[in-house]
GUKE-407391 format. One record per residue: residue in one letter; x, y, z of N, C-alpha, C in turn. Coordinates in pm, whole numbers, plus 50000, padded with zeros to 5 digits. Example, Ala and Ser with C-alpha at 12.3 -4.5 7.8 and 13.67 -1.06 7.14 Angstrom:
2
A513194943150780512304955050780513204967050780/S512854977550708513674989450714512905000350787/
END
This chain:
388
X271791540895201271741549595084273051548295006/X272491546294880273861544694798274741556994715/X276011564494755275911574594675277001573294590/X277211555394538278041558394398277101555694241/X277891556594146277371559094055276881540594027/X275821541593905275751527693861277421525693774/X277721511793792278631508593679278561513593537/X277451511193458276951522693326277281533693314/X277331539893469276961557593463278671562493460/X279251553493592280521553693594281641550893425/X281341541593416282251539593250281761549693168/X280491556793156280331568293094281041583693127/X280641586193257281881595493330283161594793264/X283581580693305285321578993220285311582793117/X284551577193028284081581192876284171597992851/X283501602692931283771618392918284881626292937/X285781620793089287071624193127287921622293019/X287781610792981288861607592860288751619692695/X287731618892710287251632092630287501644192630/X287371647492726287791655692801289281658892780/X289961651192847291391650492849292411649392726/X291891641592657292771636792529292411651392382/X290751657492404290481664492297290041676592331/X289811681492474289431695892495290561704592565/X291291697792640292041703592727293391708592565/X293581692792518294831701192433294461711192340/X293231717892295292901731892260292801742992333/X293221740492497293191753592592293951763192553/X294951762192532296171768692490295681779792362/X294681776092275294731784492149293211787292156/X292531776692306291131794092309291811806192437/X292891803592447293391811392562293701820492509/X294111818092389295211829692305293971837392196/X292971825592154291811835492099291201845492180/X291151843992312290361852392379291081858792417/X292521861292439293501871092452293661882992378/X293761878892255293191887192124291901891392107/X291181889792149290041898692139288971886492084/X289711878192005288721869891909287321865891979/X286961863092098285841857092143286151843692205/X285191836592243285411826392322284701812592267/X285741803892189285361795392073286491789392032/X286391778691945287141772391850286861775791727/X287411770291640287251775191470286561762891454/X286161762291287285151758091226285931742891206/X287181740491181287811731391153287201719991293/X288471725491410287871716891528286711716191589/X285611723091578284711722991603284361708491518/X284621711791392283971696591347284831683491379/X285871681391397286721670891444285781667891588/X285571681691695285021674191829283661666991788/X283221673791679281641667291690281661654891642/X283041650191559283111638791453283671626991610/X284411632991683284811624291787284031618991860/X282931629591917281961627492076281081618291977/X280421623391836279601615091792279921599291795/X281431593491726281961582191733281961573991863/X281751579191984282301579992105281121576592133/X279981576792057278471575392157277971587892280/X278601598592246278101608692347277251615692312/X276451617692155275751626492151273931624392203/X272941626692199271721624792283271831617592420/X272471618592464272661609392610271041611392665/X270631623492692269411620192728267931621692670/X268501621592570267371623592481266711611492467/X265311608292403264491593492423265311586292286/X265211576692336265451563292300264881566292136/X263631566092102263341567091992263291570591880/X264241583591896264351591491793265881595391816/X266761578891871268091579791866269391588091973/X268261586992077268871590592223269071580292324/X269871582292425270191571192510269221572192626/X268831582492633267671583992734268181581592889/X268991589092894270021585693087269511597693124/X269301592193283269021604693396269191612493406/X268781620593517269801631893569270991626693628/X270771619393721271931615593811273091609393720/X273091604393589274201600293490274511615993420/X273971624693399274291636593347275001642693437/X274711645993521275811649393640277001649593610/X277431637993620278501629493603279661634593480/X278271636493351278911640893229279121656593245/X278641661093319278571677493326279791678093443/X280111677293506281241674493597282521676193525/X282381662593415284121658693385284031677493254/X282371679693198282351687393085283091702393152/X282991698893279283311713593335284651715793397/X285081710893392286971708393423287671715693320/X287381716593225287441723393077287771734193063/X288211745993032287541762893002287021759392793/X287801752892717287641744092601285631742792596/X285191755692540283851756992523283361741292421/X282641740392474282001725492402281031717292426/X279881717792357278021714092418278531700392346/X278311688692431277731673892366276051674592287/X275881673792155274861679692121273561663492180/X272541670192192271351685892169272101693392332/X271721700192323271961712292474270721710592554/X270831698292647270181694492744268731703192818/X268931712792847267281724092861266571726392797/X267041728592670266311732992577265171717092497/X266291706292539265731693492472264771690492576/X265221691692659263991688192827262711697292796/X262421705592763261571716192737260741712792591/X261711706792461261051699892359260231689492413/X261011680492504260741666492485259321668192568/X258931677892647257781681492782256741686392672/X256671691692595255941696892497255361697492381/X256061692992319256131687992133255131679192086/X254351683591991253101676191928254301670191836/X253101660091752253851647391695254511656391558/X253961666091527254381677191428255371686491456/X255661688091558256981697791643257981684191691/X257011673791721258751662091729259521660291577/X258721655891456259201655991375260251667591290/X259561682791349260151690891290261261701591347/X260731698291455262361704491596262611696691638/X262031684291729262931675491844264001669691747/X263301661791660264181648391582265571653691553/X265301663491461266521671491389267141677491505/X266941680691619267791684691715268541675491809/X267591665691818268721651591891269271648891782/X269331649591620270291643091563271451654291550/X271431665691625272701675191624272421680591480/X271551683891432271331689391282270891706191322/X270281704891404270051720791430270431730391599/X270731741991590270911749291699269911756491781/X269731757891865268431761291957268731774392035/X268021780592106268061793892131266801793992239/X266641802592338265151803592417265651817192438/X264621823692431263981840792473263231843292596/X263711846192755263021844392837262751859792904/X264531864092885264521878592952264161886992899/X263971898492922263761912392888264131923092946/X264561936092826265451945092906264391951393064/X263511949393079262631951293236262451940793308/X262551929093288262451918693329263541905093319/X263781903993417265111892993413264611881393490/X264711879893644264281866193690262971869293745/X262461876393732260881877793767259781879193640/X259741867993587258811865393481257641873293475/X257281879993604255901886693632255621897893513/X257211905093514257301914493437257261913493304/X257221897993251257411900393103256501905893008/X256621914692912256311924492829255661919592715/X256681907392655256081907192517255101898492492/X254071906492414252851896892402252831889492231/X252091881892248251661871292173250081871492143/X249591877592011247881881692048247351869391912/X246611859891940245901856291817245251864591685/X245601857891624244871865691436244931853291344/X243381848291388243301839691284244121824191359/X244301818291241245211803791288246641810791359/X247251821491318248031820191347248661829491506/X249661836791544250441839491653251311851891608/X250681868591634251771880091625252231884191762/X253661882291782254411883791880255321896991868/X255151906391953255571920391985256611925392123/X257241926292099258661926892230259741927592224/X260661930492323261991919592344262641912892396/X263501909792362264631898992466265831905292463/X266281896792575267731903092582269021888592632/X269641888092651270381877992726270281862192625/X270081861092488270031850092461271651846392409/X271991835792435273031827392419272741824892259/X273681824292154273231820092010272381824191926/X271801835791962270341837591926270761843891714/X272161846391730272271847791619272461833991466/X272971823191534273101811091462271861801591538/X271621802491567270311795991623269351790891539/X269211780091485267811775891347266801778391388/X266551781191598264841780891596265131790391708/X264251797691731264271800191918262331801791973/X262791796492117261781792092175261891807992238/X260331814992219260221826992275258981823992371/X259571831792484258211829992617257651844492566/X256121842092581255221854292576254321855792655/X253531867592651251941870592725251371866592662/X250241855592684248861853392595247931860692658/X248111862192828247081865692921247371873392988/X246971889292981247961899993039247291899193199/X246381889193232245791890693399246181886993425/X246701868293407247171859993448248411857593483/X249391864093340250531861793322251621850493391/X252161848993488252871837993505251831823693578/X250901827393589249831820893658248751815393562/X249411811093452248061811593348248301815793244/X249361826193248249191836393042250161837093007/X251131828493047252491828892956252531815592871/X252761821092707253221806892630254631809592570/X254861790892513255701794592394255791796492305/X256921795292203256671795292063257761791691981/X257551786891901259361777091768258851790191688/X259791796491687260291811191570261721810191547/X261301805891385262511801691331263091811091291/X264611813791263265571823291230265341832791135/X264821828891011264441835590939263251843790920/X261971840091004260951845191050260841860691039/X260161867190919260251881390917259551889691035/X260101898591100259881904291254260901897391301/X261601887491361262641880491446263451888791401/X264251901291465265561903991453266411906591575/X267401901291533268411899391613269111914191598/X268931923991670269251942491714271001940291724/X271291937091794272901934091870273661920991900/X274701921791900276191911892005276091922692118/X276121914692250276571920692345277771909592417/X279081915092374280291912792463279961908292586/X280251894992691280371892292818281351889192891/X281771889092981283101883493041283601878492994/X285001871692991285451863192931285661853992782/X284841866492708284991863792570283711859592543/X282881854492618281551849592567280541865892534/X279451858592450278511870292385277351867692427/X275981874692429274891869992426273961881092321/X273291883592300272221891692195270801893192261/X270701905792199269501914692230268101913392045/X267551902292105266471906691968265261910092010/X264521919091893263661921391864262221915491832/X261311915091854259941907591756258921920991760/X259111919891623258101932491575257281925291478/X255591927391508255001920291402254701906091387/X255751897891450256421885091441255811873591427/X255241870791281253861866391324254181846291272/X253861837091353253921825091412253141818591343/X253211806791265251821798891288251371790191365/X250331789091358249571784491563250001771791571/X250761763891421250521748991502252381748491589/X252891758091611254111764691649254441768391807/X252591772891855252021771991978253451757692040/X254341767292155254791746492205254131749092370/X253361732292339252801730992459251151739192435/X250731738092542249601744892582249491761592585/X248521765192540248801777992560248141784592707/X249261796692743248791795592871249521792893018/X250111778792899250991770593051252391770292961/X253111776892953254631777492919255501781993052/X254881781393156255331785393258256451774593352/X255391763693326255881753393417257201740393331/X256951746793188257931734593075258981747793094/X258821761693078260351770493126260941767093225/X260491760393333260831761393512261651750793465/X261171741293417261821726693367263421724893296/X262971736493239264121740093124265201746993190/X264431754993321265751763093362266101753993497/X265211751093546266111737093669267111727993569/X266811724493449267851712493404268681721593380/X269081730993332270351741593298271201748293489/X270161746393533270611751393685271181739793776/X271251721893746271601711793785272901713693672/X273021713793545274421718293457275021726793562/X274631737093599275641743193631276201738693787/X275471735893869276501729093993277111720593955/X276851710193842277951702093788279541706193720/X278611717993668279941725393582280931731493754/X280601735893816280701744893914281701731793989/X281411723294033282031710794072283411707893979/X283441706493893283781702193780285151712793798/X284671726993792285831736793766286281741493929/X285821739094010286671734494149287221731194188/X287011713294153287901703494128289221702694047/X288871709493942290101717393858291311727993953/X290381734293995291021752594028292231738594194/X291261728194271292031727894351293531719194353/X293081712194199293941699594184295501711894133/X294931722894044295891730294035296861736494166/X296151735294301296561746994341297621737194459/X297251719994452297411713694522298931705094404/X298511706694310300241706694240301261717794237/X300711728994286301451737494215302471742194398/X301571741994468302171747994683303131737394633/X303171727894627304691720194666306041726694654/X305881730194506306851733294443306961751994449/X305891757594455306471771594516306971776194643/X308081777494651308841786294769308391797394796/X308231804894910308161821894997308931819595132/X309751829795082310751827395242311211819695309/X311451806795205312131797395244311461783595296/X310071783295262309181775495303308271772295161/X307941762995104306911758295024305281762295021/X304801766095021303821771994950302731756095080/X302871749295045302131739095085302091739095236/X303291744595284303541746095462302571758495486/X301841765195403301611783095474300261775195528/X299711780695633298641773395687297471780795607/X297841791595535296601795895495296081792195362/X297141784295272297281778195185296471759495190/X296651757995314296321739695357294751744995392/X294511754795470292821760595492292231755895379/X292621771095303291601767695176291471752795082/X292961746895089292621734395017291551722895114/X291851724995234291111713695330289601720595330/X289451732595295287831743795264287461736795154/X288121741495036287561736594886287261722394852/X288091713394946288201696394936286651694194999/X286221702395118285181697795209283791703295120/X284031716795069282721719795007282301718694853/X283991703694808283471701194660282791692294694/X283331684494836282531671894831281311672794893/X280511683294936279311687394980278231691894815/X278901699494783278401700894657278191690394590/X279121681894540278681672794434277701662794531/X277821658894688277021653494748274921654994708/X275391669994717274031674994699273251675994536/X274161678594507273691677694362273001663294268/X274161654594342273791641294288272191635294397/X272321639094496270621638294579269811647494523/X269781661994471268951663894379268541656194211/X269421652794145269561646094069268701634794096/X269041626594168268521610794207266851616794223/X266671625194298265031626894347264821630694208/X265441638394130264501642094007263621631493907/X265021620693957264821607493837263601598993911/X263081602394035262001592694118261071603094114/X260921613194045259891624394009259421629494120/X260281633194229259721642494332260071657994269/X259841665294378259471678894351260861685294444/X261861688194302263171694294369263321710994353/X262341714394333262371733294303263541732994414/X263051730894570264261739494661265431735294657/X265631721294639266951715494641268381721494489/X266901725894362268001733894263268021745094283/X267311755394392267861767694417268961764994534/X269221752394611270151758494673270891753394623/X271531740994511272781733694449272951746694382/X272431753494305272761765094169273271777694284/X272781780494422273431790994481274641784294526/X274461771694612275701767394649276861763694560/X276621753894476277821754994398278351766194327/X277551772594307278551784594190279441790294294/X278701794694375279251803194508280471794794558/X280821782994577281631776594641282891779894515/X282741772094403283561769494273284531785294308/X283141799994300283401808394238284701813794354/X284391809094497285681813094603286961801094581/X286261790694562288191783294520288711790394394/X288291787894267288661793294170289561810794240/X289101818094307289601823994367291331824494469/X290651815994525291601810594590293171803294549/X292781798994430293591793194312294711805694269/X294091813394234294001826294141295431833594248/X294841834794383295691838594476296821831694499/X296371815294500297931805994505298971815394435/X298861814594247299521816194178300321826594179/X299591835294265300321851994246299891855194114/X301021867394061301101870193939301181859693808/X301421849793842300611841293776299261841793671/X298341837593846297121838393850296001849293798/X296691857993776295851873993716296581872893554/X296941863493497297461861493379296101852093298/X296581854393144295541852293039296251840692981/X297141834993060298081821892988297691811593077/X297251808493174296081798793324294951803893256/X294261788393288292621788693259292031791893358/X292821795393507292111800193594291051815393573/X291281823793468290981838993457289191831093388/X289211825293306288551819393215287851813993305/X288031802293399286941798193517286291809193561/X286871816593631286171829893704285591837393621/X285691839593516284661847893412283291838193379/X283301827193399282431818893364281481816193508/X282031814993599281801815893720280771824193769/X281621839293740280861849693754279931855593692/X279601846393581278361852993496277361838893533/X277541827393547276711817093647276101824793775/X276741830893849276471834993977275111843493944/X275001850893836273521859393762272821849793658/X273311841993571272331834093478271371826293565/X270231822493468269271815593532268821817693693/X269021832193752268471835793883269991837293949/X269931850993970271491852394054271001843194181/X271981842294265272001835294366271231843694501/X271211852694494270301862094552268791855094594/X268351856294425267351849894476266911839094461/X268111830494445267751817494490267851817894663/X268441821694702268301819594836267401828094918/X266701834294877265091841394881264311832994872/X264221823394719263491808894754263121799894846/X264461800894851264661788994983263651791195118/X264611802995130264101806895295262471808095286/X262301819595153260381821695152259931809995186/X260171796995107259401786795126259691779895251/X261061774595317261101774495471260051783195579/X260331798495543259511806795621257971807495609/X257621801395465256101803795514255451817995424/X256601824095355256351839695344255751841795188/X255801828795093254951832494960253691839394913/X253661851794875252321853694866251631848494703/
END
């Protein structure tokens, strides 16, 4: 079994590190100080367009998007790779389209929804958004509320959401609904492209999150769709969401890897050179633990991740393997990053280290896309036998 990268995948990795290194890291410093101030968790409008003018030049944008409509069309197991070096970072920054949401187009989209969302979204022309939660319902889809009733050709959608990322600059958002209040996750949940302006779509609130990031609470009152907007089948939006949230749940053990690898390389420059009582920081045995801990379970993590990855790309069936990379890695990242935090001392509880910034990001991973809870409820149910 082979577990290095192809040569391709590898010079792309570099490709990202270097990216990484030369254009995200030297803006840490002034999203450190934006989010210090209150400002939020972002760059300005200026660099924002310099990164997009760079990664674009650079050949990074559609990496996996199809070939045809001007994507490179690479794996999972090469995304990895790019999500890894993307997560070393605290320097917020999507290589456009935003990978789940395009996995979820690309599973779905009539030749009338490729032309009019996919295309324009692999060419980085528009922003995307999905509506899954609700203030009663979070990772148990069973519960979701808002329905979707036919009238005519078209689709009135009634509910809300809560937890969307962008939902305020967003050109489209993909809203999950009830078509089938018996069925519901078994049959009666669809989607739907409801574009921003869409009268009923309102966006109610900003809700403040850790670390400077936001998410929004909208509304659909009335909200009425036209049917050829239906994405996918109606009915079955169940199984292109699962899709959407496993590829965002493989991002994040990458990211999770990524900012580990960070938290330990910091913590493994920094023991040398701190003294306590006359001894270096690097001599305390409890200091060499955790680095010889964090060294063993980055390289377990990224082990596993990249074997989920690989099976995805030979189209087996990895449901269990991304509930336990998305519990395991966050969980691992989220105790070095920790551990880091502690190296530093008073340091480390400072807003001038990107360490504070990992752990806020960390810790809101540990609940996105299924706290880890119940991912590891998954697991075992299906080990044990216990699904009803």
């Amino acid at each position: 079994m082979n577990f290095e990268l192809s040569e391709e995948h590898r010079m792309l990795k570099d490709l990202v590190s270097r990216f990484v290194r030369d254009e995200l890291m030297p803006l840490e410093p002034t999203v450190l100080a934006r989010e210090a101030d209150g400002k939020g968790l972002g760059v300005g409008a200026a660099e924002q367009a310099r990164l997009d003018e760079v990664s674009r030049n650079l050949g990074l944008w559609g990496l996996d998007a199809p070939e045809d409509i001007g994507g490179s069309d690479l794996p999972a197991i090469a995304m990895v790779g790019v999500n890894e070096e993307l997560g070393r970072t605290v320097t917020p920054y999507t290589l456009p389209p935003d990978s789940p949401n395009l996995r979820m187009l690309m599973a779905t989209v009539t030749e009338r929804q490729r032309d009019a969302y996919l295309a324009p979204y692999v060419r980085g022309e528009t922003i995307s958004a999905i509506g899954i939660s609700e203030p009663g319902a979070g990772a148990d889809p069973s519960g979701m509320t808002t329905r979707a009733v036919k009238d005519g050709e078209d689709w009135v959608l009634n509910g809300r959401k809560i937890w969307i990322s962008r939902a305020a600059e967003a050109d489209f958002t993909i809203v999950m609904a009830v078509t089938d209040k018996e069925k519901r996750s078994r049959g009666g949940i669809s989607a739907f492209l409801v574009d921003r302006d869409t009268p009923g779509f309102n966006v109610l609130r900003r809700i403040p999150m850790v670390g400077g990031a936001a998410t929004y609470e909208v509304a659909l009152e009335d909200c009425r769709v036209p049917g050829w907007k239906l994405l996918g089948t109606e009915g079955e939006g169940f199984a292109p969401m699962q899709l959407r949230l496993g590829t965002r749940r493989i991002e994040m053990a990458s990211w999770s890897i990524g900012m580990a690898q960070r938290a330990l390389d910091m913590i493994v420059e920094f023991a040398p050179q701190r003294k306590t009582f006359g001894l270096p920081l690097s001599e305390r045995q409890a200091i060499q633990w955790w680095v010889a801990d964090a060294a063993t379970r980055i390289h377990a993590a990224r082990l596993m991740t990249y074997d989920c990855a690989w099976k995805l790309d030979q189209g087996k069936d990895v449901r269990q393997e991304i509930s336990m990379i998305k519990a395991y890695a966050t969980e691992m990242a989220w105790e070095v990053v920790d551990h880091a935090m502690q190296t530093f001392g008073a340091m480390g509880m400072t807003k001038e280290l990107p360490l504070q910034l990992m752990a806020s990001k960390l810790r809101t991973m540990r609940i996105y896309d299924g706290p880890t809870e119940v991912h590891k409820w998954v697991v075992a149910r299906n080990l044990l036998g216990t699904r009803r």
